[in-house]
C-alpha positions in Angstrom: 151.1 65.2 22.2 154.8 65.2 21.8 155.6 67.8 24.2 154.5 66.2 26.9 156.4 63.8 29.5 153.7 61.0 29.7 153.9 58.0 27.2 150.3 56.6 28.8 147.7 57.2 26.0 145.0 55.9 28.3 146.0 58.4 31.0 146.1 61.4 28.5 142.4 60.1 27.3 141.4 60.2 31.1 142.7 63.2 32.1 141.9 65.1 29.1 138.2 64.0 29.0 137.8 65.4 32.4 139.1 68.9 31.4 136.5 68.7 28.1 133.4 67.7 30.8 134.5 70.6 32.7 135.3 72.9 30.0 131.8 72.3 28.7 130.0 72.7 31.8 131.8 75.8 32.3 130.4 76.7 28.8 126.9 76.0 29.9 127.0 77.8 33.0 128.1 80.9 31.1 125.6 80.3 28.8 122.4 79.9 31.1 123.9 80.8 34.4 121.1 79.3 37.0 119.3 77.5 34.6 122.2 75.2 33.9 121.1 72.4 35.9 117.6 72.8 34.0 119.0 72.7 30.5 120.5 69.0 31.6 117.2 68.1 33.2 115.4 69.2 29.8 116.9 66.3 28.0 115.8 63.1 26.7 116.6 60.3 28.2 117.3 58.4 24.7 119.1 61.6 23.2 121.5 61.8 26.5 121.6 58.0 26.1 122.8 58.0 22.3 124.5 61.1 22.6 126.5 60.9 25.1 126.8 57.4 24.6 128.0 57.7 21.1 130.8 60.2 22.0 132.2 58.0 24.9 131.9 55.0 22.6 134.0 56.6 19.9 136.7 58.5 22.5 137.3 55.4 23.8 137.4 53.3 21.2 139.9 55.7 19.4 142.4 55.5 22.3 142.2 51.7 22.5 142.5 51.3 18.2 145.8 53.4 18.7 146.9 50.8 21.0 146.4 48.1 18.1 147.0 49.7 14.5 148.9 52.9 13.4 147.6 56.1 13.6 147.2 56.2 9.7 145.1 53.1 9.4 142.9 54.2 12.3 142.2 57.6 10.2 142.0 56.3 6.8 139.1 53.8 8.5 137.5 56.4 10.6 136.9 58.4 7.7 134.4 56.5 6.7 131.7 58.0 9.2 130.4 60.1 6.3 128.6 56.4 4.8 127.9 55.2 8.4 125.8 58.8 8.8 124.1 58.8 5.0 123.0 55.1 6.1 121.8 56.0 9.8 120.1 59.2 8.7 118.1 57.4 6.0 117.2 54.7 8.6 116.4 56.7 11.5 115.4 60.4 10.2 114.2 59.5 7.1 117.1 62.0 5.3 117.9 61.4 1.6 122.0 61.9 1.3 121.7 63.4 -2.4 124.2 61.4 -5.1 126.4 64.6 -5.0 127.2 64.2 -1.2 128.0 60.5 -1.5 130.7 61.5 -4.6 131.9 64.2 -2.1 132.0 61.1 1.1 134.1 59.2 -1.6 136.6 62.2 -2.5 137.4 62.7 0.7 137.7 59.3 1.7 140.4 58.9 -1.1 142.0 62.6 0.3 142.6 60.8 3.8 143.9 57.8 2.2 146.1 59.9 -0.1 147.5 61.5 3.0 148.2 58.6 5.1 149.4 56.1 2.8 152.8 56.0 3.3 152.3 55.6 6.6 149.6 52.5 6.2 150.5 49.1 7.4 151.3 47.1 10.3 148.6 46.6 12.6 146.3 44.3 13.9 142.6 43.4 12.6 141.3 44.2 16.0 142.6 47.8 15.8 141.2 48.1 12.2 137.8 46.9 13.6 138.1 49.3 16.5 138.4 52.3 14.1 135.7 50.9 12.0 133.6 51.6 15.6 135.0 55.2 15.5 133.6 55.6 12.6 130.0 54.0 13.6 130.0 56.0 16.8 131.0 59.6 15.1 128.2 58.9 13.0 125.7 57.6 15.6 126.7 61.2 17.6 126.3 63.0 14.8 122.6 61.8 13.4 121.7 61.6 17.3 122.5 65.6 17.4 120.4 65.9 14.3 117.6 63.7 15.4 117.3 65.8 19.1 117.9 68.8 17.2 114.8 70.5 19.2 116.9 70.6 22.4 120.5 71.1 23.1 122.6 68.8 22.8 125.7 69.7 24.7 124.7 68.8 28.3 124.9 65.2 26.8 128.1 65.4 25.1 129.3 66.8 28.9 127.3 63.8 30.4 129.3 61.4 27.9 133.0 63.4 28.4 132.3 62.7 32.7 131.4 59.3 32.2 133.8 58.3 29.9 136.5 59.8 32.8 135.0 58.0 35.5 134.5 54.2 33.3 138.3 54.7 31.9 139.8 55.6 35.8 138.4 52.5 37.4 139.7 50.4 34.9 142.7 51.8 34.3 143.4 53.5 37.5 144.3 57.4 37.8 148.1 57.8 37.4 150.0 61.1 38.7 151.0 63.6 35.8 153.3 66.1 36.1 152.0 70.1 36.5 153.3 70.4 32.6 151.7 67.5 31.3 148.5 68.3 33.3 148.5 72.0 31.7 149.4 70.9 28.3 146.1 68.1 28.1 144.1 70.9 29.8 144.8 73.0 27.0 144.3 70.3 24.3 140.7 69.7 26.3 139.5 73.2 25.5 141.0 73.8 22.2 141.3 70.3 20.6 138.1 68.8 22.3 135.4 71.0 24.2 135.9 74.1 21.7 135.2 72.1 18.7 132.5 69.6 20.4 130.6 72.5 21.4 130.3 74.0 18.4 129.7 71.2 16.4 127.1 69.9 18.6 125.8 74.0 17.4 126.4 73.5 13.5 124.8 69.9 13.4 121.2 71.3 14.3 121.3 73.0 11.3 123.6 70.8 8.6 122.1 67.0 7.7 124.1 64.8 9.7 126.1 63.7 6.9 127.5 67.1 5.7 128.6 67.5 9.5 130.6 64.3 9.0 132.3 65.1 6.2 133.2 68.4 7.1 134.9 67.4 9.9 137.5 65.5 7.7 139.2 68.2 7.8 141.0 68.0 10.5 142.7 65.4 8.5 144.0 68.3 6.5 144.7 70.6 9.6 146.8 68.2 11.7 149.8 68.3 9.3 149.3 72.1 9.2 149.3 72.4 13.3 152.5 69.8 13.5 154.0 72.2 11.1 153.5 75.2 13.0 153.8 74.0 16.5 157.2 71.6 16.1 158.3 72.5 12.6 157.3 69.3 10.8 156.9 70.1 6.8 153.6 68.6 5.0 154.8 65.7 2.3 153.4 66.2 -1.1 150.7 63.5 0.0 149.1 65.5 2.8 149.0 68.6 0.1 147.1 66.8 -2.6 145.0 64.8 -0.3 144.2 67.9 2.1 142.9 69.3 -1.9 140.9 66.4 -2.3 139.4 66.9 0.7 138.7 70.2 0.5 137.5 70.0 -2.8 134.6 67.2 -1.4 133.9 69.5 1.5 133.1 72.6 -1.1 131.1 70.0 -3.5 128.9 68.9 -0.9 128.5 72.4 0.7 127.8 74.2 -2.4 126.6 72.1 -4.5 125.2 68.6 -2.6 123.1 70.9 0.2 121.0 72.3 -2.6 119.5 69.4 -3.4 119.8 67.7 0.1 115.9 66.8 1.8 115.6 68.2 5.3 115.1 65.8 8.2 111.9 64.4 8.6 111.8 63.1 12.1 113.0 64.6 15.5 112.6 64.2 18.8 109.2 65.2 19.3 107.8 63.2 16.2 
């Protein structure tokens, strides 16, 4: 992000949604060459609805909570998707989130606060409400990939990514960027967005939806390392402990919370 020449986050979110939809249809046509068009028909319309829905929900709402409260306070509130999931999974799937998973949702919750704090502050209530819709809609995405777990889920998530470019250009208009700043967001599609969308829309068929939430706090503990070795930035002392705490929930629940953890009762087809 601070590489490039552009200063207009709503731009960046435009542009590089449209490079994750294509990245991930590119992905599918690799994957089922001239069936592609079939796997999109295959889905549900209330799995592409909540799917999709939820991801373009959340994307957007994540841009606009920038706009209105520091980048800390947006993360420390979005990391509370692992509770919005345990209390969505229950509600729609019927899965039990096992006492050792909730501790785990609250280490980690304290790890991104740990990291972030001295960078809390400032802000408005509206942005602090829009992250708390992050947080919802990660969630919602995440049980919904779980819940349609019979089919795959990606077309939707590609559906969501081409919507979300096409809602976001009409309203906000599509600005010129510059060849670097288009090649730069292109990259940050595929590595920062489609790759890891793809293959978490893979792992959640398999992981209780609240497991999948959790584990993706760690990107809290991999942005400081990137920063680090992209531009040179050194870790503080808070990102180290609270990337441990972090990483000490994420083992708890894996090793320890899964064992005990009910599977999914409901999906699609029940």
């Amino acid at each position: 992000m601070r590489s490039l020449q552009t200063t207009d986050g709503v731009a960046i979110a435009i542009y590089r949604a449209f490079f994750a939809a294509l990245s991930l249809f590119i992905a599918l046509l690799l994957r089922y060459r001239g069936q592609v068009f079939q796997r999109f028909r295959a889905m549900e319309p209330l799995g592409t609805l909540l799917c999709g829905g939820f991801f373009a929900s959340a994307s957007t709402l994540y841009i606009t909570s920038l706009a209105n409260a520091p980048v800390a306070n947006v993360s420390c509130v979005a990391a509370t998707s692992p509770l919005f999931a345990a209390i969505l999974a229950w509600l729609l799937l019927r899965e039990r989130t096992s006492m050792v998973v909730w501790l785990a949702a609250l280490i980690a919750l304290a790890g991104v606060y740990v990291t972030m704090r001295d960078e809390l502050g400032g802000g408005s209530w509206v942005g602090t409400a829009m992250a708390l819709g992050v947080a919802f809609c990660f969630a919602g995405q995440s049980v919904s990939l779980r819940w349609f777990r019979n089919v795959d889920m990606v077309p939707a998530i590609c559906i969501g990514a081409a919507v979300m470019t096409i809602v976001l250009a009409l309203i906000h208009g599509l600005p010129a960027l510059s060849h670097h700043d288009l090649l730069l967001i292109g990259a940050m599609a595929v590595v920062q967005l489609a790759l890891p969308l793809y293959l978490f829309a893979v792992g959640a068929r398999y992981v209780p939806a609240v497991l999948a939430t959790l584990i993706n706090l760690l990107d809290v503990l991999f942005n400081p390392f990137w920063t680090w070795l992209g531009v040179g930035e050194q870790p503080t002392v808070n990102a180290a402990i609270g990337g441990g705490l972090i990483v000490g929930a994420v083992f708890l629940a894996v090793v320890y919370g899964s064992r005990n953890a009910r599977p999914g009762l409901r999906t699609a087809a029940s």
